[in-house]
C-alpha positions as CSV (number, residue, x, y, z in Angstrom):
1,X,62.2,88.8,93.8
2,X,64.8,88.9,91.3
3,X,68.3,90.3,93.1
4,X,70.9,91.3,90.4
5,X,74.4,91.6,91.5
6,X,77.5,93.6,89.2
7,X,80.9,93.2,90.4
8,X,81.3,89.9,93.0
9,X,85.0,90.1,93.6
10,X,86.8,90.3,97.2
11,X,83.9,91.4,99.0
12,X,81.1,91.9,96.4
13,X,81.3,87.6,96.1
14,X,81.3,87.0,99.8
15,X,77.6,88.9,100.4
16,X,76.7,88.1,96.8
17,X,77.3,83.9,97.8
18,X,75.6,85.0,101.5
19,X,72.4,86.5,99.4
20,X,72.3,83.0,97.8
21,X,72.4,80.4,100.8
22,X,70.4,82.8,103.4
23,X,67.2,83.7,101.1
24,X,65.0,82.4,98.3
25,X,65.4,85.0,95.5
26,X,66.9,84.1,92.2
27,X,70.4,85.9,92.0
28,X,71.6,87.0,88.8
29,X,75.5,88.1,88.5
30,X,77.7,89.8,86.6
31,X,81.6,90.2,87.0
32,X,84.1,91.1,84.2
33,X,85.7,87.9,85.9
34,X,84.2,84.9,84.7
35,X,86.0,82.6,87.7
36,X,84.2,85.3,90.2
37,X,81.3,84.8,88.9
38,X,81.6,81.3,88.6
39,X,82.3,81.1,92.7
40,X,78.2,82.7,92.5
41,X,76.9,80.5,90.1
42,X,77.8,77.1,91.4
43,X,76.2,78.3,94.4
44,X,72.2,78.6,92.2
45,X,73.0,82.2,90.7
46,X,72.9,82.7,86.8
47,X,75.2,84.9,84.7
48,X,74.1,87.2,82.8
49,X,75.8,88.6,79.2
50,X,76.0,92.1,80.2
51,X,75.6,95.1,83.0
52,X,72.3,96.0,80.9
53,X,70.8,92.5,80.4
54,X,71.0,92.0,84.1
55,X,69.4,95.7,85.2
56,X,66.7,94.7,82.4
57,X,65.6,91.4,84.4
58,X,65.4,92.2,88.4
59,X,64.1,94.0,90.6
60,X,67.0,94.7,92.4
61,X,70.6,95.4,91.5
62,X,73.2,95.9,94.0
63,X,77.1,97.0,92.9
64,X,79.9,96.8,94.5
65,X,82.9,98.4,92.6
66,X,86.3,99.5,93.3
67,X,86.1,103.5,91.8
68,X,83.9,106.0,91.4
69,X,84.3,106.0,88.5
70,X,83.0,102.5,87.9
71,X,80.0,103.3,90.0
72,X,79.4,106.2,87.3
73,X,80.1,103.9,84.4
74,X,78.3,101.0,85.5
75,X,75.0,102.9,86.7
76,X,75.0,106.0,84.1
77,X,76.7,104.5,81.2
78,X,74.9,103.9,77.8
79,X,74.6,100.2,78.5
80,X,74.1,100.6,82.2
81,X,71.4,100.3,85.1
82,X,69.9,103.8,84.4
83,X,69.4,103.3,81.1
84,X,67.6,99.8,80.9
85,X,66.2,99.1,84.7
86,X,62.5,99.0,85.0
87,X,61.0,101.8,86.4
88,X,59.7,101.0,90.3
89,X,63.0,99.0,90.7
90,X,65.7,99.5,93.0
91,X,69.1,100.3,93.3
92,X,71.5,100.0,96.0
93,X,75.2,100.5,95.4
94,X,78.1,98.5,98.2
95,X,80.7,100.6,96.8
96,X,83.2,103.1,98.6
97,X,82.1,106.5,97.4
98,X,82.2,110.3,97.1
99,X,79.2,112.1,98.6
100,X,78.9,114.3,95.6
101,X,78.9,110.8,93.5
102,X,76.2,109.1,95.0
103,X,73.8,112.3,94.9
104,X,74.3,112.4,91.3
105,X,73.8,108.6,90.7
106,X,70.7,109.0,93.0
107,X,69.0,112.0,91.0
108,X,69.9,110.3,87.6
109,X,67.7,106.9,89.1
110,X,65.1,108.7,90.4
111,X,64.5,110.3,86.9
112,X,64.1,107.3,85.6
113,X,61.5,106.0,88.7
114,X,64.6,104.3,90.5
115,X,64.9,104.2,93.6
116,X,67.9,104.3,95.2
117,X,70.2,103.5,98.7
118,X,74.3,104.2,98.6
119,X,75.1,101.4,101.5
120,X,78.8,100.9,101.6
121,X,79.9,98.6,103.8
122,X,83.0,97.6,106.5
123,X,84.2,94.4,108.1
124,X,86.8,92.9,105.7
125,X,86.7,90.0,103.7
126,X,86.7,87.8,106.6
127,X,83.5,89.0,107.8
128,X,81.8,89.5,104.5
129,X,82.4,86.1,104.3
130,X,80.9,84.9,107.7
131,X,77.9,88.0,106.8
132,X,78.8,89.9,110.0
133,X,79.6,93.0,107.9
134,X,78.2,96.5,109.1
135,X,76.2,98.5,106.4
136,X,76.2,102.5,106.2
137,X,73.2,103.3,104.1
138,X,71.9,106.6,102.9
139,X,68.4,106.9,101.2
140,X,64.4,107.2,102.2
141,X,63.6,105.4,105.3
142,X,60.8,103.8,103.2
143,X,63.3,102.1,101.0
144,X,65.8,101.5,103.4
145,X,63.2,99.3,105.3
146,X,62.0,97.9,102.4
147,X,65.1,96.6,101.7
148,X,66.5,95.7,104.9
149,X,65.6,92.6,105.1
150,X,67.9,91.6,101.4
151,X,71.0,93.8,103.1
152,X,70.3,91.5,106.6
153,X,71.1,88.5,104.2
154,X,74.5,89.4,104.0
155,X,75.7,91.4,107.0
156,X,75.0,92.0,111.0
157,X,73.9,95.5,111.2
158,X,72.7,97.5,108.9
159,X,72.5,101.7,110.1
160,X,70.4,104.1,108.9
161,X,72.7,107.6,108.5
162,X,70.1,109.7,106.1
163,X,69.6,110.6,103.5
164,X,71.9,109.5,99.8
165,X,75.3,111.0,100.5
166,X,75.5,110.2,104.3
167,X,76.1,106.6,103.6
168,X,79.4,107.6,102.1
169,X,80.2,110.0,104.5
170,X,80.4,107.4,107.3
171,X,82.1,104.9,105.3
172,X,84.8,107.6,104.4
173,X,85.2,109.2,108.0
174,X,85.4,105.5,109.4
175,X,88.0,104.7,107.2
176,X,90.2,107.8,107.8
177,X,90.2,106.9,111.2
178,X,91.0,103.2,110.5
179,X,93.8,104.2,108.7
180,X,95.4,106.6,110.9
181,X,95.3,103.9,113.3
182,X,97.4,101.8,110.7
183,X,99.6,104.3,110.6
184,X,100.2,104.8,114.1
185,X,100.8,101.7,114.5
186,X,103.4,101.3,112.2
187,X,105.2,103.9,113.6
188,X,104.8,102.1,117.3
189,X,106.1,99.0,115.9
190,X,109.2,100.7,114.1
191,X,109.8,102.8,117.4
192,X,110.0,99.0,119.3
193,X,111.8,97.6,117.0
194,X,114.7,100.3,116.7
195,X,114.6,100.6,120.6
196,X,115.7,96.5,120.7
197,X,112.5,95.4,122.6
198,X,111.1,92.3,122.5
199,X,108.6,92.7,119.5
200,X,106.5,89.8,120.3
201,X,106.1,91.0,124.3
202,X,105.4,94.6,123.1
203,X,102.5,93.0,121.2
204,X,101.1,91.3,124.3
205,X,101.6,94.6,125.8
206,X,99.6,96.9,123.6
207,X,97.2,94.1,122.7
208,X,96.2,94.3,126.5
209,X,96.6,97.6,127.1
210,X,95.2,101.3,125.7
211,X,97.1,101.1,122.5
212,X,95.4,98.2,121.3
213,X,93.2,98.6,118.5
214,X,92.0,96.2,115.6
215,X,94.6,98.1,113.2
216,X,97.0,97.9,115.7
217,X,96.3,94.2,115.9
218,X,96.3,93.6,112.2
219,X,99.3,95.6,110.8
220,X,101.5,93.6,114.1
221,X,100.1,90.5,112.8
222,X,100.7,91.0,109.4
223,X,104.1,92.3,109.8
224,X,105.5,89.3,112.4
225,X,104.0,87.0,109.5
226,X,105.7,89.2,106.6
227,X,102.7,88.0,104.4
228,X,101.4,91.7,102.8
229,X,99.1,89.7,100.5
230,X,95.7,91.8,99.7
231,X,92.7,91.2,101.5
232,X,92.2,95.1,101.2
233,X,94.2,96.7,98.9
234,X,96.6,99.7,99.5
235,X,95.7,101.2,96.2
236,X,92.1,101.4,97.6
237,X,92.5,102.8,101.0
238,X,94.4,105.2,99.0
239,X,91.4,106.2,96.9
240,X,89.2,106.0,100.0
241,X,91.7,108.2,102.2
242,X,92.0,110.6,99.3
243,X,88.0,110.8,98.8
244,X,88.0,111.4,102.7
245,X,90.8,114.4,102.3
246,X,88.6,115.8,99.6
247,X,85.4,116.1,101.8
248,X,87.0,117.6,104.5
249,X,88.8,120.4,102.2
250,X,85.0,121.0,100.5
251,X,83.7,121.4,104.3
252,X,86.9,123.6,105.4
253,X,87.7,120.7,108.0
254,X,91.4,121.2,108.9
255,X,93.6,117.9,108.6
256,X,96.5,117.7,111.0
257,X,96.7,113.5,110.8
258,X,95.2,112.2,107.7
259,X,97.2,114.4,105.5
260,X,100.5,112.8,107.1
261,X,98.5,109.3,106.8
262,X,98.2,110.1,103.0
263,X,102.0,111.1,102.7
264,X,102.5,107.7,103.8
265,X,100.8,105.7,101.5
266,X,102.5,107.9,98.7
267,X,105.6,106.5,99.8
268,X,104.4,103.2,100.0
269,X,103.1,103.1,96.5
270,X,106.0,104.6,95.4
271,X,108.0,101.9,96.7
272,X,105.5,99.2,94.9
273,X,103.4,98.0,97.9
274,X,100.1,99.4,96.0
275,X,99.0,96.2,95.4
276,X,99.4,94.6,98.9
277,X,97.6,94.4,102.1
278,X,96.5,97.9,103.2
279,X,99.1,96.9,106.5
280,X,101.8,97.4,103.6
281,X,102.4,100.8,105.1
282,X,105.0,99.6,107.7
283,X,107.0,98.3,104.7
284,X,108.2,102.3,104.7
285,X,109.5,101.9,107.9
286,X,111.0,98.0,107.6
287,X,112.7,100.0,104.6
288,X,113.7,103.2,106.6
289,X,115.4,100.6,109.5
290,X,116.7,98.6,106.8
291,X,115.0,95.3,108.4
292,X,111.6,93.5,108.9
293,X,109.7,94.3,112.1
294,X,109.3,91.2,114.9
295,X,110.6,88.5,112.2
């Protein structure tokens, strides 16, 4: 088969590069970022000129884009995979999306004779890069396990949820969750460090005890290193906490935590730590105590 790949950035690259080494199909990329799609390319893939020469030439094309709104541009767009895939081919979109988002992509393929899964994924860069990423993936059960085999290239589980729309409704719900735990955290960490404790026992502590958690772990971490560099931006979770917000107002779900959570990262962007490490949240409290946590 030919495998098609738009958008191989942060995590897009990682299972793009993993697609190369652990199968046989030729690879195709496209990124807007010709060092990104250089890292794929040294690797066997080929570039292609454009979003619609690739979706012209393979039989699959996965994307994995930062917005919505990309998702929309890059699938339904005048130049895009709607418009010039070949009917019986398949699309499967990595992306963080709405619901209401991947239902409309999905109807707009199948018009065409596209098929199509929405399988957003989790794990981090770190484990897209090792291909022990979990996928979330809504669609037919005939496609999914047609497929399955291409998304076990690049990740160690790959779940079933239902049908298009229910893959982005576990991805958003998981990350609402992951996020609260952030901020939680945070707050933990600012309550040890304005109470005088010993912020590197307190972390043995919780790390062995019923605090602990992987956020827990990863915003302590990050913050007794005071390195906030990206591996998942805050402006994303910020999107992906926001599309979360948005489902649950549509289905009349009351928010007592993730509304605070959102609060947060408003502050946090407003401060400038958009564009750092998710973690960048305890920034708000390191400036509410007027001094870094544990360093």
């Amino acid at each position: 088969m030919k495998i098609g790949f738009i958008g191989v950035g942060n995590m897009g690259g990682p299972m793009c590069r993993n697609i190369v080494r652990n199968t046989n199909h030729q690879v195709v990329v496209f990124d807007l970022n010709p060092d990104a799609a250089a890292a794929c390319t040294a690797l066997g893939a080929s570039a292609a000129a454009s979003v619609a020469a690739l979706a012209a030439e393979c039989d699959v094309i996965l994307t994995s884009l930062p917005m919505p709104s990309h998702v929309e541009a890059v699938a339904l767009g005048a130049d895009g995979i709607a418009a010039h895939a070949r009917a019986g081919s398949t699309y499967i979109d990595l992306s963080t999306n709405a619901p209401e988002t991947a239902r409309k992509v999905a109807a707009a393929m199948a018009a065409r004779g596209i098929a199509m899964l929405e399988a957003p994924v989790s794990g981090g860069t770190a484990r897209a890069e090792a291909g022990t990423i979990v996928i979330m993936v809504g669609g037919e059960t005939q496609g999914f396990e047609a497929q399955r085999p291409l998304l076990a290239s690049f990740s160690a589980e790959q779940v079933h949820v239902g049908e298009v729309g229910m893959g982005s409704t576990a991805k958003l719900i998981n990350n609402m969750l992951a996020f609260c735990n952030a901020a939680a955290a945070a707050e933990a960490l600012a309550l040890g460090a304005a109470a005088g404790i010993d912020m590197k026992k307190l972390y043995d502590v919780i790390s062995n005890a019923s605090g602990d958690s992987p956020q827990f772990r990863k915003v302590a971490q990050t913050g007794f290193a005071g390195d906030f560099s990206a591996t998942f931006a805050l402006d994303l979770a910020h999107k992906d906490l926001r599309l979360a917000l948005a489902m649950a107002d549509g289905l009349g779900v009351p928010g007592m935590i993730a509304p605070q959570v959102m609060t947060l990262m408003r502050i946090a962007r407003a401060a400038g730590y958009g564009g750092q490490d998710s973690a960048a949240v305890l920034r708000v409290y390191e400036d509410a105590l007027r001094r870094p946590i544990g360093r």
